[in-house]
C-alpha positions in Angstrom: 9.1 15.0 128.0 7.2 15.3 131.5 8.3 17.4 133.9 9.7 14.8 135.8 11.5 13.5 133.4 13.0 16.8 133.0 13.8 16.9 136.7 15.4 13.3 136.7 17.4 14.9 133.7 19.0 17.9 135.4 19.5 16.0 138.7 21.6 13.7 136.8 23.3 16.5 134.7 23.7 19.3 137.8 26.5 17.3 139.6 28.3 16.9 136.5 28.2 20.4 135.8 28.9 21.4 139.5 32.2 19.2 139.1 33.2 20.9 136.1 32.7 24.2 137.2 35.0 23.2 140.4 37.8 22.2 138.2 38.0 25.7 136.1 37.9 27.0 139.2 41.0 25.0 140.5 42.7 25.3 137.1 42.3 29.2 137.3 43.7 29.1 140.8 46.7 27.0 139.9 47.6 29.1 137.2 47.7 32.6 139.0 49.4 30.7 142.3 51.7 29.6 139.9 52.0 32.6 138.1 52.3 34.5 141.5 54.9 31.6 142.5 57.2 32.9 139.5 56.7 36.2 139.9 58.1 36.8 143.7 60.5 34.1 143.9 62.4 36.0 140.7 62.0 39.1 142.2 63.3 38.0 145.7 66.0 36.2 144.4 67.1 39.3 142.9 66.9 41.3 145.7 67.9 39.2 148.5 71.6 38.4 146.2 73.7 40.9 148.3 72.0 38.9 151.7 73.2 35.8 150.4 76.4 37.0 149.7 77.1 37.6 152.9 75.1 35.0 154.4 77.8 32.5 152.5 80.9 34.2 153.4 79.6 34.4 157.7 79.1 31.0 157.2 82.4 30.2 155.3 84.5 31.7 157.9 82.6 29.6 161.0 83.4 26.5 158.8 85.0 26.6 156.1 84.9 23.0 155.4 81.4 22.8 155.4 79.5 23.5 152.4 77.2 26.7 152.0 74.1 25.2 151.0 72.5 22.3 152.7 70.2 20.1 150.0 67.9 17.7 151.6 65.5 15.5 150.0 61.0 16.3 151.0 58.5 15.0 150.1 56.1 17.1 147.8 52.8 16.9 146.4 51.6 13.6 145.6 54.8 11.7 147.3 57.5 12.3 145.2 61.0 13.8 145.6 62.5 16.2 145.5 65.9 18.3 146.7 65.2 21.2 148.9 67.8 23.8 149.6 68.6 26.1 152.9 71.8 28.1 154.1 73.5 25.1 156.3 72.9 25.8 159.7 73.8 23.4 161.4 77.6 21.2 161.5 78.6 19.0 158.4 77.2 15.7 160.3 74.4 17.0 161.7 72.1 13.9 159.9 74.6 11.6 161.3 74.1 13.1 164.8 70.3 12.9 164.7 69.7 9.4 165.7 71.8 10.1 169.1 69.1 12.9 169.7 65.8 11.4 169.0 64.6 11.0 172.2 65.1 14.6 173.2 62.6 15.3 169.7 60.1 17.9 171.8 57.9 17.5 169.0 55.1 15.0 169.2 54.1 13.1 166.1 55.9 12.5 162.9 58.2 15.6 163.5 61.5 16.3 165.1 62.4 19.3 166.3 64.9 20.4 168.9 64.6 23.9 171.0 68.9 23.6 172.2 69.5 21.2 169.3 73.6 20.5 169.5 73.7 20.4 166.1 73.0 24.2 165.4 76.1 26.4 164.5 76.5 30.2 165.8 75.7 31.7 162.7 73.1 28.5 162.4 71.3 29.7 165.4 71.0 33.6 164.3 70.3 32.5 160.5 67.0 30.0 162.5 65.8 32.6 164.7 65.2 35.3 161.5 64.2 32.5 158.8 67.0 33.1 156.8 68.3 30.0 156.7 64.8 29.2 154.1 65.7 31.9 151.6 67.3 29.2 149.3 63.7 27.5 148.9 62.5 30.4 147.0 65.1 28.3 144.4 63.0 25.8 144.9 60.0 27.9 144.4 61.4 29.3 140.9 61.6 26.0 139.4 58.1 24.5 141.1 59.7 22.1 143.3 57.7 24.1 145.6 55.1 27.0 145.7 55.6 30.4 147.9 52.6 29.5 150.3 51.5 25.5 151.1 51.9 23.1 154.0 55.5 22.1 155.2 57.8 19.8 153.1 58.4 16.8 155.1 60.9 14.1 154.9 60.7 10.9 153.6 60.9 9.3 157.0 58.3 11.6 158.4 55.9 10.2 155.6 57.0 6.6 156.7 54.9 7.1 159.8 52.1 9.0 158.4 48.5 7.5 158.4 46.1 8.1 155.7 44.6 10.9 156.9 47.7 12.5 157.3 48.8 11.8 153.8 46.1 14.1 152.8 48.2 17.1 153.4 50.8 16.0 150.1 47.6 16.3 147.9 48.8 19.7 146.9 52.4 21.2 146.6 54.4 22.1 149.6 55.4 26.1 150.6 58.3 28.0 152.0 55.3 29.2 154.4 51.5 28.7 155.6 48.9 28.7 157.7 51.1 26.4 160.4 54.0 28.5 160.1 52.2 31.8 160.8 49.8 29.6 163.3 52.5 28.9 166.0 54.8 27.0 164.5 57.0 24.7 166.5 54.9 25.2 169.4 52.3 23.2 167.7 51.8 19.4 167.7 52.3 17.5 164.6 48.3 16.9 165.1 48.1 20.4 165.1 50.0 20.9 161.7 48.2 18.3 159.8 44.8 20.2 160.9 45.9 23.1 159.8 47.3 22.2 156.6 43.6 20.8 155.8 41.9 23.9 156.9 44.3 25.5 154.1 43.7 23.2 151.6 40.1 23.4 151.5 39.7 27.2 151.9 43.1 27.9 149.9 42.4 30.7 146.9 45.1 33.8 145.5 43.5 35.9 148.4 44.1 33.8 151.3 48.1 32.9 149.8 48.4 36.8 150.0 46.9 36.9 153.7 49.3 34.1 154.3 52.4 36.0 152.9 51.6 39.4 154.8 51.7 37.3 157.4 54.7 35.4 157.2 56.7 39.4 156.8 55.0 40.1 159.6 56.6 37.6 162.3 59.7 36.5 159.9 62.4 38.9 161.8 63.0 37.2 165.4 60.5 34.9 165.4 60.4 33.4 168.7 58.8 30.2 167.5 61.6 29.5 165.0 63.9 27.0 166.5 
């Protein structure tokens, strides 16, 4: 065989074995996320009990026909469904409420978010501004509905209105936190979001999820961006 046959040879072979060598790669990184998934949503399940406890009794005695839990349907990776869970924060119609307030949405894009949104209870509004409200996802989490770090769940009706670009941010399960969260939050544009969901998606490894989660405990207490 010539040398240039040989050359035509491994040029043919090289991308093949580049491509093989990216999947291990991603296969080893889905198995220690995963594994790191399981890990700290047991443990902070466990922990965080007594919190809940009380969490569902201040709740209870604000409204005590309203249920404790509020389960919501997202969108995770690759389009399906799937229920997520929060403490309730807000009243018992709140969804029924939300099509009165759409055009106060101070979020542009595919988003709605509220700053003085009516809908949010007392306890609501304390249980928003320190994240506590998202403790349930680590349910969620557990059971691999979602993973600890990844962009945003959205719902369905958000999707409805996403292009193809932005569909690129369901290629990979959705997180109790990530880069937007720890970015700026609901100060950001939905624009905003979607790039920085991308930006974690291709740079995403074990290392960055941990710089991610540091992150998150740093500004979870009184965020100001929560709302």
């Amino acid at each position: 065989m010539s040398l240039r046959e040989l050359q035509e040879e491994y040029e043919y072979y090289y991308p093949a074995a580049t491509r093989l060598q990216e999947r291990k790669s991603v296969t080893s990184y889905s198995v220690m996320k995963r594994a790191l998934d399981i890990v700290l949503s047991l443990a902070g399940l466990i922990f965080l009990m007594p919190l809940f406890i009380v969490v569902a009794v201040w709740i209870k005695l604000e409204d005590p026909d309203g249920s404790v839990f509020f389960k919501q349907n997202r969108v995770g990776k690759d389009e399906t469904l799937f229920p997520m869970y929060k403490f309730r924060s807000m009243v018992a119609n709140a969804e029924a409420l939300k099509q009165q307030l759409m055009s106060q949405n101070e979020v542009e894009g595919a988003m709605f978010k509220m700053k003085n949104d009516p809908r949010v209870t007392r306890v609501g509004r304390i249980l928003r501004k320190t994240s506590i409200d998202e403790l349930p996802q680590l349910w969620n989490v557990l059971i691999g509905d979602m993973s600890l770090v990844g962009p945003r769940p959205a719902l369905p009706s958000e999707v409805k209105e996403y292009t193809t670009y932005d569909k690129k941010r369901l290629a990979v399960t959705p997180g109790c936190t990530g880069l937007w969260q720890v970015s700026g939050r609901s100060n950001l544009s939905f624009e905003q979001m979607v790039e920085l969901d991308l930006t974690y998606i291709r740079n995403r490894s074990v290392f960055y999820d941990l710089k991610i989660i540091m992150k998150t405990v740093s500004v979870l207490l009184g965020s100001k961006d929560a709302f």
